[in-house]
C-alpha positions in Angstrom: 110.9 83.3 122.6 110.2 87.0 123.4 112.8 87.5 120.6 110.7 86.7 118.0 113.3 83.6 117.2 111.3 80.5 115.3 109.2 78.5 116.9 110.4 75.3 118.0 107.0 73.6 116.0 107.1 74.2 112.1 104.0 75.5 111.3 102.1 72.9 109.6 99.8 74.0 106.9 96.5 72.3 105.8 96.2 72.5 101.7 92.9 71.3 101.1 91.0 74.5 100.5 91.3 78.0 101.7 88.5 77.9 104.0 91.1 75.2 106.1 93.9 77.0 105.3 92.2 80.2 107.2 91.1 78.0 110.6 94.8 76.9 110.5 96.5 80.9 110.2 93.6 81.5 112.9 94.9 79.1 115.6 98.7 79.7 114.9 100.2 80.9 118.1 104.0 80.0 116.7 105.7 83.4 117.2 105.0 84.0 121.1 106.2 88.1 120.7 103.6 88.5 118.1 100.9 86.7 120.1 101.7 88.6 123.0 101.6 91.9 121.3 98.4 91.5 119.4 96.7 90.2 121.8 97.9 93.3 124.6 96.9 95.8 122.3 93.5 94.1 122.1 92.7 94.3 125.8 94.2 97.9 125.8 93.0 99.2 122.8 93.0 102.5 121.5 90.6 105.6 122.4 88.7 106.0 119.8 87.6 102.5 119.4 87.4 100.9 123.2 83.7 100.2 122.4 85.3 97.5 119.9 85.6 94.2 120.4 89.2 93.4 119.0 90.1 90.5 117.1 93.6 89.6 118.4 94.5 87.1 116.4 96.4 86.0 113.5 94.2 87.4 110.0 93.9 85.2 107.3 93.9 86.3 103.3 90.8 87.2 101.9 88.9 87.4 98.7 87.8 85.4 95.5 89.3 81.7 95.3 89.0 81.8 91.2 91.6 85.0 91.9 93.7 86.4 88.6 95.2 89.0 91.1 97.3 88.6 94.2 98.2 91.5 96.3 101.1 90.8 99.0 101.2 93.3 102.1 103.2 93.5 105.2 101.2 92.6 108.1 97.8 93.5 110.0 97.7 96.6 111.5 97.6 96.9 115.4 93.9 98.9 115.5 93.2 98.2 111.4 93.0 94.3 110.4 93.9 92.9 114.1 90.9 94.9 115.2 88.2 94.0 112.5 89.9 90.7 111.3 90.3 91.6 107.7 93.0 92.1 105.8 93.5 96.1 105.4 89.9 97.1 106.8 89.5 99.5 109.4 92.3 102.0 108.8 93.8 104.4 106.2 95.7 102.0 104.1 93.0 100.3 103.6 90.9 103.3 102.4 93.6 103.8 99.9 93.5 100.3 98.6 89.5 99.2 98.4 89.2 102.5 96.7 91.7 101.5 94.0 90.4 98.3 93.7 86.4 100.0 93.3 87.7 102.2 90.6 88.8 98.9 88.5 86.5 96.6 89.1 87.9 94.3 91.8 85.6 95.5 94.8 82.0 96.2 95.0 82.1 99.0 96.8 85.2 101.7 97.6 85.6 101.3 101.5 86.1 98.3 104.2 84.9 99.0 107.6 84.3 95.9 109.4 84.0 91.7 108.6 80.0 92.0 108.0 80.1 95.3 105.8 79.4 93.6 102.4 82.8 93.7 100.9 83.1 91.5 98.2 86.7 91.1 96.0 86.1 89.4 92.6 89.1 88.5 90.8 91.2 89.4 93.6 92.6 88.1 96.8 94.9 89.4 100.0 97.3 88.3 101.8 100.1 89.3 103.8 103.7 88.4 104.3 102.9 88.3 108.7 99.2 87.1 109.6 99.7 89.2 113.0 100.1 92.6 114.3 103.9 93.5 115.2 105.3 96.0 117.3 106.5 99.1 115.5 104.7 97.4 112.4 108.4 95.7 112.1 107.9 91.7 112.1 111.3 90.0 112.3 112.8 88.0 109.8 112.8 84.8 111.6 108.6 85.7 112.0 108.4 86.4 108.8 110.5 82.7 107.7 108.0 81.2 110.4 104.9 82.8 108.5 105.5 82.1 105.0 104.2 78.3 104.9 100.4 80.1 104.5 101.9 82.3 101.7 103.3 79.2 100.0 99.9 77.6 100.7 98.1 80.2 99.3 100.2 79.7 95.7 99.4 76.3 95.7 95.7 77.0 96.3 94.9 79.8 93.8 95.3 78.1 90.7 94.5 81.0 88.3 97.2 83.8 89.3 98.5 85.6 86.1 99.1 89.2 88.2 101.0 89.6 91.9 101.1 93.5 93.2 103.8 93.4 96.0 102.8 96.0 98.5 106.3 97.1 99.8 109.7 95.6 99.8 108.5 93.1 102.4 105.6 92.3 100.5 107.7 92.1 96.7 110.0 89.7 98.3 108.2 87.8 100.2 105.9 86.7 97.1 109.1 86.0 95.6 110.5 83.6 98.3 107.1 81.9 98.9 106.8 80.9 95.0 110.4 79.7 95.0 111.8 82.3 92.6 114.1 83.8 94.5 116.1 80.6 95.4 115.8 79.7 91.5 117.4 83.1 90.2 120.2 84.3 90.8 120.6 87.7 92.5 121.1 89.1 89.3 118.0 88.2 88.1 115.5 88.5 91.0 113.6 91.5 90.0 114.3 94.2 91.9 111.9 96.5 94.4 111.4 100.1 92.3 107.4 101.0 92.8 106.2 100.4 89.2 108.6 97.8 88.6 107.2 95.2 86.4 108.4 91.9 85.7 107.1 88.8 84.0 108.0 85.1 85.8 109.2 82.3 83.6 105.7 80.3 84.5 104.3 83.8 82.5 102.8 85.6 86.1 103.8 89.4 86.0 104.9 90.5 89.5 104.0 94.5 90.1 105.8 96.3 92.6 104.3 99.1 94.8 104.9 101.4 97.4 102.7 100.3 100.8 99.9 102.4 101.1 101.3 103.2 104.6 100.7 107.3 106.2 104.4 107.3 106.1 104.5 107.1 102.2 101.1 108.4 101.5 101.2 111.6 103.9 104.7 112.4 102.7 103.9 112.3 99.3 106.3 109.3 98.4 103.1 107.5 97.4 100.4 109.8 95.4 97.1 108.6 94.2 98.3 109.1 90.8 101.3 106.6 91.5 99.1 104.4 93.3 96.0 104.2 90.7 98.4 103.4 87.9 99.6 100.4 89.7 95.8 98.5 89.5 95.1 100.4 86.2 97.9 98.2 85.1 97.3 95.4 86.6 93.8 95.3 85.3 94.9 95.9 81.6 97.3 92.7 81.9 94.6 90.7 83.1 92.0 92.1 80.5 94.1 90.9 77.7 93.3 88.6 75.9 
């Protein structure tokens, strides 16, 4: 399995709230290169933070249950999210995106450190399109077929979605296979990945797609703060409509 090839157990996803659905992405073990990378580089881990204790295991989504807004990464990072077990907390993406979500309302305060730093999302909820850490940041696309029952989960649980931000190709697509759009239209159709790109489903939810917040797009200049901000300004004028 050190291929990252399926698992020969389907992953079998609970449904009955989101606090069940997080104990089951918790205990998955069902891609055995991911669980053997996360869980190396939390026994070696890095320099500046070997005083950590790592979390090394699969990170659930996070934030409000009564959610308008969906955001749709890629994956944990290996010393951000798999380190502090929370979706983008503990590294520079995540600087980039609390601090959006502060300026418009969806966070309560501008930065995410750590599990027990008093981050609270209202309106808004994470999740990823891989639950762990992959090498290279690269997850393959048989782990990424084997991940997407908690996506899929996650649709079914948050009831009141009207706005999905798609964090990267990985991310835009992803959302778009785990809601079952992308086997109902046709190529033609699908809407494509273009950061800014907007596009309302036939069931009226607006899909938003972004650059990832990643240093290779945001130290390059690909992503600006400009580009980024007007992604959530957006997204919080289509939900502020009445």
């Amino acid at each position: 399995m050190g291929n990252g090839k399926r698992a020969a157990a389907a992953v079998v996803v609970p449904a009955a709230s989101l606090a069940a659905l997080s104990a089951s992405v918790i205990r998955c073990r069902a891609c055995s290169r991911l669980v053997e990378w996360r869980e190396r580089v939390a026994r070696e881990k890095k320099r500046e933070f070997r005083d950590w204790e790592y979390w090394g295991r699969p990170v659930p989504g996070f934030g409000d249950p009564e959610a308008r807004l969906l955001l749709v990464g890629l994956a944990p990072a290996a010393h951000g999210a798999n380190r502090t077990g929370r979706m983008f907390t503990g590294d520079a993406s995540g600087s980039w995106l609390y601090e959006a979500l502060h300026r418009v309302g969806f966070a309560n305060q501008p930065n995410s450190l750590s599990r027990d730093d008093g981050l609270h999302l209202t309106d808004c909820y994470i999740a990823a399109a891989a639950r762990c850490a992959p090498p290279a940041n690269k997850p393959t696309p048989a782990e990424l077929e084997t991940c997407r029952p908690y996506l899929e989960a996650e649709l079914r649980l948050l009831t009141r979605l009207r706005v999905v931000i798609g964090l990267g190709r990985i991310g835009h697509e992803t959302w778009l296979k785990a809601g079952g759009w992308w086997a109902r239209l046709s190529p033609r159709d699908r809407p494509p990945f273009a950061h800014g790109a907007e596009a309302t489903l036939p069931d009226g939810v607006t899909l938003i797609a972004s650059y990832h917040p990643s240093r290779q797009n945001t130290n390059t200049g690909k992503l600006t703060r400009r580009m980024w901000e007007a992604v959530f300004r957006r997204a919080r004028g289509l939900l502020d409509r009445p």
